[in-house]
PyMOL Python script that loads the backbone (N, CA, C, O; Angstrom):
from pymol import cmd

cmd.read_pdbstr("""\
ATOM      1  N   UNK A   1     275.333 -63.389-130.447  1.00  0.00           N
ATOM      2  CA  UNK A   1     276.219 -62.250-130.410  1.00  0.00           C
ATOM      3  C   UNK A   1     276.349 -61.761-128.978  1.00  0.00           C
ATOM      4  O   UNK A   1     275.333 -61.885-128.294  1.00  0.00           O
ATOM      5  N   UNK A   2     277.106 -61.383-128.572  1.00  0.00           N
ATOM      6  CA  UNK A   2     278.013 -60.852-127.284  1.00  0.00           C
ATOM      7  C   UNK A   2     277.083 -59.846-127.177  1.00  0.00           C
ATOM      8  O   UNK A   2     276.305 -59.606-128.101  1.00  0.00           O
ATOM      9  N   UNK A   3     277.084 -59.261-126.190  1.00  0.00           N
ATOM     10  CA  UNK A   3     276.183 -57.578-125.448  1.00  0.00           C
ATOM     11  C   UNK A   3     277.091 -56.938-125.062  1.00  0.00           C
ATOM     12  O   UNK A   3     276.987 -55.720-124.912  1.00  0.00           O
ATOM     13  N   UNK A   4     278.525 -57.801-124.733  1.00  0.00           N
ATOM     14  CA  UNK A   4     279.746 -56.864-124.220  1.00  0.00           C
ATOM     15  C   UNK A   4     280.490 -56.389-125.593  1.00  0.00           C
ATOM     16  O   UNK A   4     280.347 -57.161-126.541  1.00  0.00           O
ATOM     17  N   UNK A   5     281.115 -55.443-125.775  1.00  0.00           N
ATOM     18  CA  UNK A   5     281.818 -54.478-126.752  1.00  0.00           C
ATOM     19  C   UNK A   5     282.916 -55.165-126.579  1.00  0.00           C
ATOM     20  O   UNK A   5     282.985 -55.419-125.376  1.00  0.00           O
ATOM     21  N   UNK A   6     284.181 -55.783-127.370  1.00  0.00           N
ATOM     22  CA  UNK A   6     285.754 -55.780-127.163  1.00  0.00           C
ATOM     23  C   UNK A   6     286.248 -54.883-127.831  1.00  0.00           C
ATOM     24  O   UNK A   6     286.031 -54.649-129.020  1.00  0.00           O
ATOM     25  N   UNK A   7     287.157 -54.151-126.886  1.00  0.00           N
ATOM     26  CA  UNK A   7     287.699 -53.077-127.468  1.00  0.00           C
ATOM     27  C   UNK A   7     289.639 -53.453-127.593  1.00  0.00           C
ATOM     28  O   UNK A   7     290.177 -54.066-126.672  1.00  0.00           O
ATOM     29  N   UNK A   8     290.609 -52.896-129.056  1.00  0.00           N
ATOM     30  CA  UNK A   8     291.027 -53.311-129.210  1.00  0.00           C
ATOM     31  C   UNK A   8     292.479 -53.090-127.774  1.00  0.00           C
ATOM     32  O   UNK A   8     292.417 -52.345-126.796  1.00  0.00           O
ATOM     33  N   UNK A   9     293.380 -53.825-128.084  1.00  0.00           N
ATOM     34  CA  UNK A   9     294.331 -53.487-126.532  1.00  0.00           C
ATOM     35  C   UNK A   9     294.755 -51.635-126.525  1.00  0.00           C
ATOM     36  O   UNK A   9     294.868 -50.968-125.496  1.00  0.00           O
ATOM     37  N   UNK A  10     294.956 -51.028-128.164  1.00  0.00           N
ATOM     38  CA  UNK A  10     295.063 -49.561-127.923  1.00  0.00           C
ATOM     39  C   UNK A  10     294.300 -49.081-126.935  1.00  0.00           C
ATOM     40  O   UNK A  10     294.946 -48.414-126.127  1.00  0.00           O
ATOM     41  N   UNK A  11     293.166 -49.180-126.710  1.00  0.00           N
ATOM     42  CA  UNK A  11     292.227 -48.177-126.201  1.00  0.00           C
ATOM     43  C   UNK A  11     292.452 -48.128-124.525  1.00  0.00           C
ATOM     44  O   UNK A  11     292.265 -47.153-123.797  1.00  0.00           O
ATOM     45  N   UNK A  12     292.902 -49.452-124.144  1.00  0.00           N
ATOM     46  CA  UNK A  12     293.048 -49.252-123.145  1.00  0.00           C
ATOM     47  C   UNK A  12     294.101 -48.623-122.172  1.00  0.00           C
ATOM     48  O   UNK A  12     295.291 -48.522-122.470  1.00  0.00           O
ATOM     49  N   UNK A  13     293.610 -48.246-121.088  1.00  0.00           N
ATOM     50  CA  UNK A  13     294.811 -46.957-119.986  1.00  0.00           C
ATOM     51  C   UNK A  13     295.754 -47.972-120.162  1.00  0.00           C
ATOM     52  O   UNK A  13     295.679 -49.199-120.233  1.00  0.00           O
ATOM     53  N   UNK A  14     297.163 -46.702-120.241  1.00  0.00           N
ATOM     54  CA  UNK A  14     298.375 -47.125-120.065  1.00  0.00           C
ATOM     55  C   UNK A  14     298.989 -47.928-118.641  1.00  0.00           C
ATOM     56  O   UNK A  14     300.100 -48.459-118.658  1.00  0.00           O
ATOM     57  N   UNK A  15     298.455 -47.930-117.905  1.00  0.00           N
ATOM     58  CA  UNK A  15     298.372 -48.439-116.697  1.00  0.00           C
ATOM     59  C   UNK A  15     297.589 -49.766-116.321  1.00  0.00           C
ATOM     60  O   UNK A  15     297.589 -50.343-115.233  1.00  0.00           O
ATOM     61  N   UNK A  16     297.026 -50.055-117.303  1.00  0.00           N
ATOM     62  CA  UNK A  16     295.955 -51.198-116.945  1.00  0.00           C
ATOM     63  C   UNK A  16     296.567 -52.716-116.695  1.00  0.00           C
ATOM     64  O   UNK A  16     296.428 -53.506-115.761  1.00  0.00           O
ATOM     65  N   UNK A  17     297.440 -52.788-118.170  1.00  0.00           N
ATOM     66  CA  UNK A  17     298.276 -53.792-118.134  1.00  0.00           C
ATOM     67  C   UNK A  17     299.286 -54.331-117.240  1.00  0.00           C
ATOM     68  O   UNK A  17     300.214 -53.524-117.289  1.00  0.00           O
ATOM     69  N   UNK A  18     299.654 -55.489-116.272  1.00  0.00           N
ATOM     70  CA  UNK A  18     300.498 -55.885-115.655  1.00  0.00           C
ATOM     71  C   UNK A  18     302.027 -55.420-116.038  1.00  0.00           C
ATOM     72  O   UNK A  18     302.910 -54.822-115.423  1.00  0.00           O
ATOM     73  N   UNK A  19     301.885 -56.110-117.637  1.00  0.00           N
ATOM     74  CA  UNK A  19     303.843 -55.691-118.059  1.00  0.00           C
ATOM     75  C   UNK A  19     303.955 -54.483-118.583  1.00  0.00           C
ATOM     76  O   UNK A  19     304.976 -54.153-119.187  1.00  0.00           O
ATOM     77  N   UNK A  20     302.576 -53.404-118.365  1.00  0.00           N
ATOM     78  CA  UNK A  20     302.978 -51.708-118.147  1.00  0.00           C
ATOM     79  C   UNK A  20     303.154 -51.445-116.820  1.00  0.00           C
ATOM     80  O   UNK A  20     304.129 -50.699-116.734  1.00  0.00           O
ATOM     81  N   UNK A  21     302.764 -51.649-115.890  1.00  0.00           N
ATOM     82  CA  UNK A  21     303.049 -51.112-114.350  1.00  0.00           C
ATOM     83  C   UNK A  21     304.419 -52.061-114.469  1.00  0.00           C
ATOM     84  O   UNK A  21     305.379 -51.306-114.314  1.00  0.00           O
ATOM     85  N   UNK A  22     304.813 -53.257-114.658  1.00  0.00           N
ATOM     86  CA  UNK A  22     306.286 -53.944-114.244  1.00  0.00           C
ATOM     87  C   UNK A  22     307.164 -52.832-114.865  1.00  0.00           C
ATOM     88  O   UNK A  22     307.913 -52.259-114.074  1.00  0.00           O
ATOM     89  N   UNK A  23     307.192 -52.393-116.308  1.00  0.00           N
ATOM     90  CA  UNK A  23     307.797 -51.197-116.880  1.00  0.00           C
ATOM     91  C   UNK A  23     307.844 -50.188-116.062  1.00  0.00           C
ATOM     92  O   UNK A  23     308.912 -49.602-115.889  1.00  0.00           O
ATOM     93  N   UNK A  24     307.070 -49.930-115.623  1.00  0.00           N
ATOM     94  CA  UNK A  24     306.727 -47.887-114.812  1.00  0.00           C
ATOM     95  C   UNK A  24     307.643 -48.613-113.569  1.00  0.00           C
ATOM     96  O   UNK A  24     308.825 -48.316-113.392  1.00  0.00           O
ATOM     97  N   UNK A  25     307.170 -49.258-113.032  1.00  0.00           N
ATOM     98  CA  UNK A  25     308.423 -49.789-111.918  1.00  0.00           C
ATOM     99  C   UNK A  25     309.630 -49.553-112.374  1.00  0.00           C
ATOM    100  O   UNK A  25     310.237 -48.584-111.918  1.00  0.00           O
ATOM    101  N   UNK A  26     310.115 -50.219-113.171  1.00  0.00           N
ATOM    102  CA  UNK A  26     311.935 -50.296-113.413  1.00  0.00           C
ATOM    103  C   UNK A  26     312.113 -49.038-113.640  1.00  0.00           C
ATOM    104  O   UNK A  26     313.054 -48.420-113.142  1.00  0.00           O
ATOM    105  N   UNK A  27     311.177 -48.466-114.469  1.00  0.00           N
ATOM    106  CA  UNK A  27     311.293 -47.049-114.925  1.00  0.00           C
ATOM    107  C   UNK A  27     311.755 -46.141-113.844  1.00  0.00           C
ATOM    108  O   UNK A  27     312.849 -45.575-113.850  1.00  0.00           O
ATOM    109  N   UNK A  28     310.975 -46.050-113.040  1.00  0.00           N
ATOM    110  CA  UNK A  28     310.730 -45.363-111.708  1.00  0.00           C
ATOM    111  C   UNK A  28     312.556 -45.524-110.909  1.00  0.00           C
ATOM    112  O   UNK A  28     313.399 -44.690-110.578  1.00  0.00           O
ATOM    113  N   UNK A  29     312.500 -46.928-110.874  1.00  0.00           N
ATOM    114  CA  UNK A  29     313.959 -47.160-109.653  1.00  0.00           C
ATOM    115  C   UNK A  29     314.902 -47.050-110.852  1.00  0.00           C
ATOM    116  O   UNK A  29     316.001 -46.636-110.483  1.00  0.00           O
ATOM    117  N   UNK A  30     314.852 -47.221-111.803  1.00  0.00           N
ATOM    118  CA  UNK A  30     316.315 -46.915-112.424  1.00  0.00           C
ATOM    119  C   UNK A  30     316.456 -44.986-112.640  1.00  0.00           C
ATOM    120  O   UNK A  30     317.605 -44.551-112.560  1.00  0.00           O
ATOM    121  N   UNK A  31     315.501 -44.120-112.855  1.00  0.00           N
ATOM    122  CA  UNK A  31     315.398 -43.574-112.882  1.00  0.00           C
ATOM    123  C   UNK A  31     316.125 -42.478-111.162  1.00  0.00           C
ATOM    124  O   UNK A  31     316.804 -41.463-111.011  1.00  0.00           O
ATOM    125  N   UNK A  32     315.531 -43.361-110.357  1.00  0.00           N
ATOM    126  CA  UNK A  32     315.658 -43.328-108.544  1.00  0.00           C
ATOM    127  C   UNK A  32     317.673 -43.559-108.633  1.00  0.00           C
ATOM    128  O   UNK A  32     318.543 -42.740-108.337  1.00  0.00           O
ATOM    129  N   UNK A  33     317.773 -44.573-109.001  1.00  0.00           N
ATOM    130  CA  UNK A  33     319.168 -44.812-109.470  1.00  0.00           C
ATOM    131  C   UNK A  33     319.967 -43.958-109.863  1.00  0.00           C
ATOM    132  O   UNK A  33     320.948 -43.486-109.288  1.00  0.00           O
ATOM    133  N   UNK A  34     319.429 -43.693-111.137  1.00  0.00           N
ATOM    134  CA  UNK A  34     320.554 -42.138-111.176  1.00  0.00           C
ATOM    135  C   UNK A  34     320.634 -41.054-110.877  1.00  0.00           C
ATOM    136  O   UNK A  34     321.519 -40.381-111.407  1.00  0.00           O
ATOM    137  N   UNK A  35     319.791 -40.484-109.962  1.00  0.00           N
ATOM    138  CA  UNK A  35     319.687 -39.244-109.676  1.00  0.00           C
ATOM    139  C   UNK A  35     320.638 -39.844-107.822  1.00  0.00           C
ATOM    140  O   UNK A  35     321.197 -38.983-107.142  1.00  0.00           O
ATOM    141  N   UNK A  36     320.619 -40.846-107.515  1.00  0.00           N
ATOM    142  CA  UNK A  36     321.488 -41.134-106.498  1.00  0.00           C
ATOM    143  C   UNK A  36     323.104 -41.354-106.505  1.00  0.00           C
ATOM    144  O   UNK A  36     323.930 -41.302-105.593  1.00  0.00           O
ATOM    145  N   UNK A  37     323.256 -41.697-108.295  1.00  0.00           N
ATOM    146  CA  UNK A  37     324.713 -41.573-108.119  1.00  0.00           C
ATOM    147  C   UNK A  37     325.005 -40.643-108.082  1.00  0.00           C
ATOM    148  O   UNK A  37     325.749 -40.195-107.210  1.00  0.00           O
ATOM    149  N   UNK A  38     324.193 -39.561-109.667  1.00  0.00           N
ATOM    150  CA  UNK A  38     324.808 -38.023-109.670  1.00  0.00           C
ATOM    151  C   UNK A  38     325.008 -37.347-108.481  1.00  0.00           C
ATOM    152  O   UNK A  38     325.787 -36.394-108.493  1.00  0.00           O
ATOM    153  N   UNK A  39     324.217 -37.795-107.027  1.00  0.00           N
ATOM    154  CA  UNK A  39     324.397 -36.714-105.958  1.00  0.00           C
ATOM    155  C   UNK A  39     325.468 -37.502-105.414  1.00  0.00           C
ATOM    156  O   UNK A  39     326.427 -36.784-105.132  1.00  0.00           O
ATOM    157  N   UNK A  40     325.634 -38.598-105.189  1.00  0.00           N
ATOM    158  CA  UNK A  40     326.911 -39.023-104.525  1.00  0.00           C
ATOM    159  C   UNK A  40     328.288 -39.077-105.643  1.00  0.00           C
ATOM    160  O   UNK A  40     329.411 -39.394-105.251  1.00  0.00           O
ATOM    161  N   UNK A  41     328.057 -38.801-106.725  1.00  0.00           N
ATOM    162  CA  UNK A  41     329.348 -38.251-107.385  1.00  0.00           C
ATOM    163  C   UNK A  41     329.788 -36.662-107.503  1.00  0.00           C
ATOM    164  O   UNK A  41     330.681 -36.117-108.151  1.00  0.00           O
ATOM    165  N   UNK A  42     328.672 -36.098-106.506  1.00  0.00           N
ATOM    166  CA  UNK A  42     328.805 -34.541-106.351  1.00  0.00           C
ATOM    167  C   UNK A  42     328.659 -33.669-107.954  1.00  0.00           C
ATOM    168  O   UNK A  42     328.805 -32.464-108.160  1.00  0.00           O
ATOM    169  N   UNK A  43     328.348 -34.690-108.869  1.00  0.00           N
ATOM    170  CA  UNK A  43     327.780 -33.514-109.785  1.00  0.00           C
ATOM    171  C   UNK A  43     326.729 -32.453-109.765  1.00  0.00           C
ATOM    172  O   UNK A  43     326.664 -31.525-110.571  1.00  0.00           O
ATOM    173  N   UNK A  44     326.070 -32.631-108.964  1.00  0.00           N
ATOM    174  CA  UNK A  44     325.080 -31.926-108.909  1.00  0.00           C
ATOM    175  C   UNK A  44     325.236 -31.320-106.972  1.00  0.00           C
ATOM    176  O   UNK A  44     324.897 -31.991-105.997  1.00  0.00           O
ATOM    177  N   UNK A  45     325.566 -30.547-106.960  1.00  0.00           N
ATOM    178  CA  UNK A  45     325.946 -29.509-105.877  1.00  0.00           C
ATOM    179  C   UNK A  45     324.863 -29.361-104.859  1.00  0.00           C
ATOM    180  O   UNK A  45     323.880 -28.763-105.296  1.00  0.00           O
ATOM    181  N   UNK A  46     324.785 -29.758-103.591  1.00  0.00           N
ATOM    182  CA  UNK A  46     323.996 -29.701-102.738  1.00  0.00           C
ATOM    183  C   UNK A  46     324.756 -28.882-101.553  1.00  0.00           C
ATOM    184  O   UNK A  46     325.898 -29.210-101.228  1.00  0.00           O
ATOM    185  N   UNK A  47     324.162 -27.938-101.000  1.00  0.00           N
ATOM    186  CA  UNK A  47     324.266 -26.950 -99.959  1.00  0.00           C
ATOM    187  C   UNK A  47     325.284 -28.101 -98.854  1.00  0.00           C
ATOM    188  O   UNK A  47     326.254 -27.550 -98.336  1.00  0.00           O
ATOM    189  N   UNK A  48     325.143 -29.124 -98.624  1.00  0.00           N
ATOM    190  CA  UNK A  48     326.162 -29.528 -98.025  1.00  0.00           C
ATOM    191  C   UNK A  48     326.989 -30.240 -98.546  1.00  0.00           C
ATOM    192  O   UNK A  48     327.515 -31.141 -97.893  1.00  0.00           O
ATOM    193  N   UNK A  49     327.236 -30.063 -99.563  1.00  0.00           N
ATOM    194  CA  UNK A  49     328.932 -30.449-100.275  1.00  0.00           C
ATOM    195  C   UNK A  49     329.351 -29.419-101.006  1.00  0.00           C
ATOM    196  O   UNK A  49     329.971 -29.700-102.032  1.00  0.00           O
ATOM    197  N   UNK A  50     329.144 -28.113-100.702  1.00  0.00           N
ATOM    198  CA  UNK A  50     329.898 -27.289-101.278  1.00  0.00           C
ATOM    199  C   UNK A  50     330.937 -27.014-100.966  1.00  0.00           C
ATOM    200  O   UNK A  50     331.743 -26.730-101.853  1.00  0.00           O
ATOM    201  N   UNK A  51     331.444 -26.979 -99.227  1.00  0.00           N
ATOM    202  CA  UNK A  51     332.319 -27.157 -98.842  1.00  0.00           C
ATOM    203  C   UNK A  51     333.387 -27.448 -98.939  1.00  0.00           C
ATOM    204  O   UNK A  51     333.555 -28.384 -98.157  1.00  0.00           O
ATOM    205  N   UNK A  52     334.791 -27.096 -99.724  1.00  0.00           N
ATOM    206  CA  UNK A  52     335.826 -27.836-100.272  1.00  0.00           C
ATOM    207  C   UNK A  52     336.469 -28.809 -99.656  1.00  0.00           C
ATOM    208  O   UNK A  52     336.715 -28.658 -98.459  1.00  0.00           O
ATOM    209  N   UNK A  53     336.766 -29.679-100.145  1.00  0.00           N
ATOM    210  CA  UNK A  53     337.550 -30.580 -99.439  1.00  0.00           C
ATOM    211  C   UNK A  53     339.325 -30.214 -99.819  1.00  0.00           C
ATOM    212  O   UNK A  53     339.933 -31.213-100.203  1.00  0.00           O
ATOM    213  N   UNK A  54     340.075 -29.050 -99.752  1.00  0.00           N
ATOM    214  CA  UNK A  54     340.826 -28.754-100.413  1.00  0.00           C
ATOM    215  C   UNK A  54     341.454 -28.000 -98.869  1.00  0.00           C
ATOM    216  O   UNK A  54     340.642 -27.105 -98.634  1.00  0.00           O
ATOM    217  N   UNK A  55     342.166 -27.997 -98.132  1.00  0.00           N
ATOM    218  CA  UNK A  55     342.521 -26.970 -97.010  1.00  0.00           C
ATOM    219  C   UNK A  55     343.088 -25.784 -97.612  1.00  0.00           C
ATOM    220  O   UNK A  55     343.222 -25.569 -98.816  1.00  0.00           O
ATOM    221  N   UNK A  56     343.387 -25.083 -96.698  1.00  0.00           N
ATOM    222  CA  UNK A  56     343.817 -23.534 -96.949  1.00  0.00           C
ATOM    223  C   UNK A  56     345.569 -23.581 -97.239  1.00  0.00           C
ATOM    224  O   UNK A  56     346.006 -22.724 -98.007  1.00  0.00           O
ATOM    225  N   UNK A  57     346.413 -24.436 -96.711  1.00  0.00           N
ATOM    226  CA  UNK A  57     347.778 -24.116 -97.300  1.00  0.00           C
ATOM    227  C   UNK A  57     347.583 -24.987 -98.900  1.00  0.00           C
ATOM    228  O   UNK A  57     348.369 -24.652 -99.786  1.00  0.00           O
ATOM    229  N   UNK A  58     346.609 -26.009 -99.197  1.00  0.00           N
ATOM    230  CA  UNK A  58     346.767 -26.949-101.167  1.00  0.00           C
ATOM    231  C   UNK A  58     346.340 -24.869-101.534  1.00  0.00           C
ATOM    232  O   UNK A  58     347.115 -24.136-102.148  1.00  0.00           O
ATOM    233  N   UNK A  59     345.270 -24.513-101.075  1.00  0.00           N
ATOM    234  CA  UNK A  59     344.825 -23.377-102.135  1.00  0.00           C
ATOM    235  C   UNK A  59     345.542 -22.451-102.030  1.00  0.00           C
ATOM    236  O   UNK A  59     345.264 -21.461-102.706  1.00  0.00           O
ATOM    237  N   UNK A  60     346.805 -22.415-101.097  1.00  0.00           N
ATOM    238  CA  UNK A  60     347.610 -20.862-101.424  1.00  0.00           C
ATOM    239  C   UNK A  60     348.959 -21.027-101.789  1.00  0.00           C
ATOM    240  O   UNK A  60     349.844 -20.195-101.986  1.00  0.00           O
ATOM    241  N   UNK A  61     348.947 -22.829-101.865  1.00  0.00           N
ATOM    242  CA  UNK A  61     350.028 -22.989-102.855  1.00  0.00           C
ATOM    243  C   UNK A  61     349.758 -23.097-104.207  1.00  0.00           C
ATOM    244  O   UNK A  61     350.667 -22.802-104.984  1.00  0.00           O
ATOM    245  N   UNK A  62     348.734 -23.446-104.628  1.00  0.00           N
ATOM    246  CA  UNK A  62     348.180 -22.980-105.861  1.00  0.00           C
ATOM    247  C   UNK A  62     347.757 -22.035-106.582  1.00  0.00           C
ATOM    248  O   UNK A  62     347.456 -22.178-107.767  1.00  0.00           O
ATOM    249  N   UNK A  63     347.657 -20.490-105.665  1.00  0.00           N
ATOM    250  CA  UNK A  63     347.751 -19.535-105.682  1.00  0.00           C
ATOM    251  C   UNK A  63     348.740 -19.220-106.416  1.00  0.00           C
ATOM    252  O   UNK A  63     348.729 -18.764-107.560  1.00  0.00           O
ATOM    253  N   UNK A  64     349.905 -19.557-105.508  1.00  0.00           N
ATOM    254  CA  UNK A  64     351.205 -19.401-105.336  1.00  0.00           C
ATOM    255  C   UNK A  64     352.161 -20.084-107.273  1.00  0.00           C
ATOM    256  O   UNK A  64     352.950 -19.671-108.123  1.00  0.00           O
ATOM    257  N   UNK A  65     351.576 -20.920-107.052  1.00  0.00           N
ATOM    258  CA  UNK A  65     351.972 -21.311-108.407  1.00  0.00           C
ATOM    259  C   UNK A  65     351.562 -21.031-109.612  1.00  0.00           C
ATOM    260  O   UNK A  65     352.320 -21.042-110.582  1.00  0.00           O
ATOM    261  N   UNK A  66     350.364 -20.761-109.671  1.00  0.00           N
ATOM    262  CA  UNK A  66     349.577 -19.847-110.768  1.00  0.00           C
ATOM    263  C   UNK A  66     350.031 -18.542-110.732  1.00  0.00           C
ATOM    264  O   UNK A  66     349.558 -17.868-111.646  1.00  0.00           O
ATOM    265  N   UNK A  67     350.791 -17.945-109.988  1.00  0.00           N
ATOM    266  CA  UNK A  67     351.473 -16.284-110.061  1.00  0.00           C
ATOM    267  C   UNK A  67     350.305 -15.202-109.832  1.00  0.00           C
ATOM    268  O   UNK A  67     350.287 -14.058-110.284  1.00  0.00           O
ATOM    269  N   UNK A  68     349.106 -15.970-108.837  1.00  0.00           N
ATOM    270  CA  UNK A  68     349.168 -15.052-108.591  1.00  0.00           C
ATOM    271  C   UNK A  68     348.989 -14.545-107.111  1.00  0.00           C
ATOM    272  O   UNK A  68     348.123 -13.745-106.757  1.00  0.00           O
ATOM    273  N   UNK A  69     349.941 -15.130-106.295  1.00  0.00           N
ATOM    274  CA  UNK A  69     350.446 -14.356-105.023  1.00  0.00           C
ATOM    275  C   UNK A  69     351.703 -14.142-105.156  1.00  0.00           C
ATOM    276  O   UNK A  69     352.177 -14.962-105.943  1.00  0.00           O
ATOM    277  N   UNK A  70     352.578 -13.320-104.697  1.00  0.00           N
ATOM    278  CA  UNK A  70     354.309 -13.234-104.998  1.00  0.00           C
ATOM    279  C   UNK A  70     354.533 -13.827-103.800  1.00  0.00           C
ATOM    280  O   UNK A  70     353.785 -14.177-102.887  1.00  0.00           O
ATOM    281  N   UNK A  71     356.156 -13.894-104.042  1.00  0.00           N
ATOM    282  CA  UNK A  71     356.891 -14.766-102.829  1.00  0.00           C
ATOM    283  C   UNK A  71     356.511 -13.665-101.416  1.00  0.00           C
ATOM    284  O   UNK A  71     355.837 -14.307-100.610  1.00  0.00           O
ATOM    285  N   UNK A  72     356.687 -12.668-101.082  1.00  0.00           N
ATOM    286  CA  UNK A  72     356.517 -11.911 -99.846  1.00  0.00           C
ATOM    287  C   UNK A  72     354.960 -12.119 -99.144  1.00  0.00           C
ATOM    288  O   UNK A  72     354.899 -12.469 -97.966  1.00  0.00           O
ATOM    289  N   UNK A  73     353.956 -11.929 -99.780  1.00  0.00           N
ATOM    290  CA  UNK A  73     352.932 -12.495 -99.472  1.00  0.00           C
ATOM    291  C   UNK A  73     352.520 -13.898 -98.509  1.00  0.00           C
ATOM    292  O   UNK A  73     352.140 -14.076 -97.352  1.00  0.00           O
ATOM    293  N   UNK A  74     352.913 -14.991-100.004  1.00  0.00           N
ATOM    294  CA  UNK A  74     353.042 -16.116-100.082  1.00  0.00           C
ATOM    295  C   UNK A  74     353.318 -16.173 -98.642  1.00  0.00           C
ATOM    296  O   UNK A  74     352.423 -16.208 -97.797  1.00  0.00           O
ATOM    297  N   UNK A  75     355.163 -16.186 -98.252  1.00  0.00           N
ATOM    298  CA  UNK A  75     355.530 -16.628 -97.139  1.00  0.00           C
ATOM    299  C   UNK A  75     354.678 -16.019 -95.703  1.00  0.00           C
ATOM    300  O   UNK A  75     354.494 -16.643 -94.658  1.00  0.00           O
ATOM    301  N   UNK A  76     354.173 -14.399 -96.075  1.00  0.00           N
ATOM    302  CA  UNK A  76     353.909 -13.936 -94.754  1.00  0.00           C
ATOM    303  C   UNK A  76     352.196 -14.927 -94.470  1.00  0.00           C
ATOM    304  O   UNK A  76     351.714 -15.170 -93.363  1.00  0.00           O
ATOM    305  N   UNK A  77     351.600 -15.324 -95.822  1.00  0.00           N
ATOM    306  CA  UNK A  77     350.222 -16.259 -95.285  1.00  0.00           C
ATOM    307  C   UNK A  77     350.533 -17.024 -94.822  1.00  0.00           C
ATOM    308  O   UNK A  77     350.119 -17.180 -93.673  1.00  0.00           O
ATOM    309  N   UNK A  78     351.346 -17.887 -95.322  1.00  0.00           N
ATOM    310  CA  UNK A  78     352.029 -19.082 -94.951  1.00  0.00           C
ATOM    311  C   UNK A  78     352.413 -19.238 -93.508  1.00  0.00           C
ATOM    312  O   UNK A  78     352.216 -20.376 -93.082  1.00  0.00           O
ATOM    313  N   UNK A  79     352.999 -18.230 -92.498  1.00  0.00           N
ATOM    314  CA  UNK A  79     353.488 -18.178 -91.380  1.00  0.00           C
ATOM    315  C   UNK A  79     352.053 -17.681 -90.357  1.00  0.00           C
ATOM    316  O   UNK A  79     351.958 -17.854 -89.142  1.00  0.00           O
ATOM    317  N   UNK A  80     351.240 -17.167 -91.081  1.00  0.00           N
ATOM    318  CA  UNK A  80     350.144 -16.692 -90.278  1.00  0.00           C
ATOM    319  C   UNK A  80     349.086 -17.656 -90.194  1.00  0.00           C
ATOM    320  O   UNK A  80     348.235 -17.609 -89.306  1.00  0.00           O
ATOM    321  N   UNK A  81     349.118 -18.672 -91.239  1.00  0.00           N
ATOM    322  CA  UNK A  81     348.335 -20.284 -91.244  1.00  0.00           C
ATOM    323  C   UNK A  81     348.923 -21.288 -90.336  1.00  0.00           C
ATOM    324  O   UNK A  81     348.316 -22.328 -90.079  1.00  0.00           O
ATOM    325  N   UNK A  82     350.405 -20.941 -89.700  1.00  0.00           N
ATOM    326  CA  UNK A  82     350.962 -21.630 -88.838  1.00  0.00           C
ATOM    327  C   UNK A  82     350.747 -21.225 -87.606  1.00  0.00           C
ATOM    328  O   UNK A  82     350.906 -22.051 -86.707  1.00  0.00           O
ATOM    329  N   UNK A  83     350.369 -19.971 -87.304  1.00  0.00           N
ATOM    330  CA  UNK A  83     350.566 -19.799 -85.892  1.00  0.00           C
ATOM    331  C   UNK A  83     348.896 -20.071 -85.136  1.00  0.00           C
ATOM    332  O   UNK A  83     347.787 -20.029 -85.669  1.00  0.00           O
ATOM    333  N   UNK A  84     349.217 -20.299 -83.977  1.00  0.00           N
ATOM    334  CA  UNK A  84     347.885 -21.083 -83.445  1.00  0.00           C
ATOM    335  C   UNK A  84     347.292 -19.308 -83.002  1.00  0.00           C
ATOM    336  O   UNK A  84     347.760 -18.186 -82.806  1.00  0.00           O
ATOM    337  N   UNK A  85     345.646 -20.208 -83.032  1.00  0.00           N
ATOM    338  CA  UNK A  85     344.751 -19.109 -83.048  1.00  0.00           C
ATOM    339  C   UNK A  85     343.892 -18.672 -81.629  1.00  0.00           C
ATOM    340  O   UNK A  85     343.116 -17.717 -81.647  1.00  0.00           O
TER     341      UNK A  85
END
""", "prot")
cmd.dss("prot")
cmd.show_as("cartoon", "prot")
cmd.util.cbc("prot")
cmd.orient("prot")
C-alpha cells in the first residue's frame, strides 16, 4: 500500500492545472479585448473624448432646425462665428 494519499482532481487549486491557467489566459486577453474596443468605440467616455467632434456652425444649425433659435438670432450667431477673432 502507498504512504502517499491520492486525492481526487476536485480537491485540487483551481490554478494547479496547465489547461486551467491556458483558460485564465484567454480569459484574461479576451476579456483585455473588450474593454479595448468599448474605449475605442467611445462607449464608454473618457475625459479625453468628450470633446465633440461636431463644430460650432453643425450645432447651431441644429439648433436652428429643432426651433429652437429663431431666424434673427440664428443669422446674428452665424455672422459673429464668421468674423475673425
Amino acid at each position: 500500500m502507498s504512504k502517499y494519499i491520492v486525492m481526487p482532481h476536485y480537491y485540487m487549486h483551481p490554478f494547479m492545472g496547465s489547461e486551467t491557467g491556458i483558460l485564465w489566459l484567454v480569459a484574461i486577453v479576451v476579456i483585455a479585448c473588450l474593454i479595448y474596443k468599448l474605449i475605442k468605440s467611445e462607449k464608454i467616455l473618457l475625459p479625453s473624448r468628450i470633446v465633440s467632434s461636431k463644430n460650432t456652425e453643425d450645432i447651431l444649425n441644429e439648433r436652428y432646425a429643432k426651433g429652437e433659435v429663431t431666424r434673427e438670432p440664428y443669422m446674428q450667431m452665424k455672422d459673429d462665428m464668421k468674423k475673425p477673432t
